[in-house]
C-alpha positions as a printed Julia matrix, in Angstrom:
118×3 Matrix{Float64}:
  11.74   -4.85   14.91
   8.5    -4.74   13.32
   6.53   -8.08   13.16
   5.34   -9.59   10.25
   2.08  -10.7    11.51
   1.7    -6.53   11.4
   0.59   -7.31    7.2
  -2.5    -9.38    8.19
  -3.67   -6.63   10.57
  -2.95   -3.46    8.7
  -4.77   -5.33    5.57
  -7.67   -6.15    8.08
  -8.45   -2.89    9.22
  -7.65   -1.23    5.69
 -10.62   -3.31    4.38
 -12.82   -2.28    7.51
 -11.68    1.31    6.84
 -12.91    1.81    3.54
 -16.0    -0.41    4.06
 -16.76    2.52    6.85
 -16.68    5.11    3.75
 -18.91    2.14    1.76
 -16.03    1.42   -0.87
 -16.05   -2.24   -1.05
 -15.76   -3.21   -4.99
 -12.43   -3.38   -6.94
 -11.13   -0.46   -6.26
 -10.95   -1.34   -2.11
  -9.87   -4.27   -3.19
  -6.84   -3.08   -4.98
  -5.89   -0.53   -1.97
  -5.88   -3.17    0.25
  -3.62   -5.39   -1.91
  -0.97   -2.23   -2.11
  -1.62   -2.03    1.57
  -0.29   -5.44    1.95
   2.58   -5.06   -0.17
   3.71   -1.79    1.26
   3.64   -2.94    4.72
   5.34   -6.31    3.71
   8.11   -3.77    1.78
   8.53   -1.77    4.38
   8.7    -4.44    7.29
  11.27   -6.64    5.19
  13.48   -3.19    4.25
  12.81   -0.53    6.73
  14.23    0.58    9.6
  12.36    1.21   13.09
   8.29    1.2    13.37
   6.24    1.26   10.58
   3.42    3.48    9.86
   0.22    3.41    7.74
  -1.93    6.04    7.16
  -5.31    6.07    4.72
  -6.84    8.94    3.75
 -10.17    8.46    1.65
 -11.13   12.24    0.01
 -13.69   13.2    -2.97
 -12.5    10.45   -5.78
  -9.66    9.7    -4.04
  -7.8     7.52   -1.51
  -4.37    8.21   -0.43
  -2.18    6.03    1.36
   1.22    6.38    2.91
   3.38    3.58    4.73
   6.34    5.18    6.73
   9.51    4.04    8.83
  12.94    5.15    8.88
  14.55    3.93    6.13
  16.04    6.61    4.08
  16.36    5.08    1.11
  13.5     5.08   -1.36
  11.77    1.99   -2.44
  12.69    0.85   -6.28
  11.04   -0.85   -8.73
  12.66   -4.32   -9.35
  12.21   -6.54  -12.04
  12.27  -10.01  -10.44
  13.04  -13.34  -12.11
  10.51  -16.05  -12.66
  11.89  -18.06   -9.99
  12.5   -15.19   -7.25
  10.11  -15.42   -4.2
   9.99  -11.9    -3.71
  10.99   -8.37   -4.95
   7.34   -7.99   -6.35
   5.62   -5.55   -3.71
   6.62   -2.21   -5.63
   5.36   -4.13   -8.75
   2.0    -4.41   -7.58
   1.87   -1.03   -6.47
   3.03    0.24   -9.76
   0.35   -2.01  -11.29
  -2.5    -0.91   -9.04
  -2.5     2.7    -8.25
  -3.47    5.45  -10.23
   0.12    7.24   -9.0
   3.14    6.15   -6.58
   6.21    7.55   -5.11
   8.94    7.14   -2.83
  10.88    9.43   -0.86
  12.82    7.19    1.42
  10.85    6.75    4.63
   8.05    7.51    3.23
   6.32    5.59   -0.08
   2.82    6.66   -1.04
  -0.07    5.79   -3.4
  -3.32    6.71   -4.77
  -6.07    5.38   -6.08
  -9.12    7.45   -7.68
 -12.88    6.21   -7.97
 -16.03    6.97   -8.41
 -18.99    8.18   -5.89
 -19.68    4.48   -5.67
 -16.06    2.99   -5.18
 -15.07    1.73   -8.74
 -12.31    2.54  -10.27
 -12.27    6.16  -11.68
């Protein structure tokens, strides 16, 4: 079973990641807010290890959070009072473009030469 404590470390070296490429303004800052939801959705839902993977190309970052679920994450409309159901939302919210296919959900974000938000 995947740990939870797995969220604080993939968001850690997300943020170190994309400082390494010198993207540090809102637009890391928003990837590494998916990250943590994506993780946290996958770790709560999924089945068997999770994966992350971050790929930072010319105006673009891609990310991808596997495991072995084959059921594709949904969008959910949570009530006021719900604790939870809100890490697709974010995604949704964030990203410039999202999709599921089951054990695999996937984002991207585009930007600029100096990290903001294309």
């Amino acid at each position: 079973m995947p740990d939870p404590s797995a969220v604080a470390r993939m968001r850690d070296s997300t943020a170190a990641f994309l400082r390494r490429f010198g993207l540090t303004g809102s637009v890391a800052s928003s990837v590494v807010l998916v990250v943590s939801g994506l993780v946290t959705n996958a770790i709560k839902h999924g089945h068997g290890e999770v994966e992350l993977e971050i790929r930072v190309l010319s105006g673009m970052i891609s990310v991808s959070v596997t495991d072995k679920n084959p059921s594709p994450a949904v969008l959910k409309q949570p009530g006021p009072d719900d604790t939870s159901g809100r890490g697709i939302a974010l995604v949704e919210a964030y990203s410039d473009r999202w999709g599921s296919t089951g054990e695999e959900t996937w984002c991207e974000f585009h930007h600029d030469s100096a990290g903001r938000a294309a």
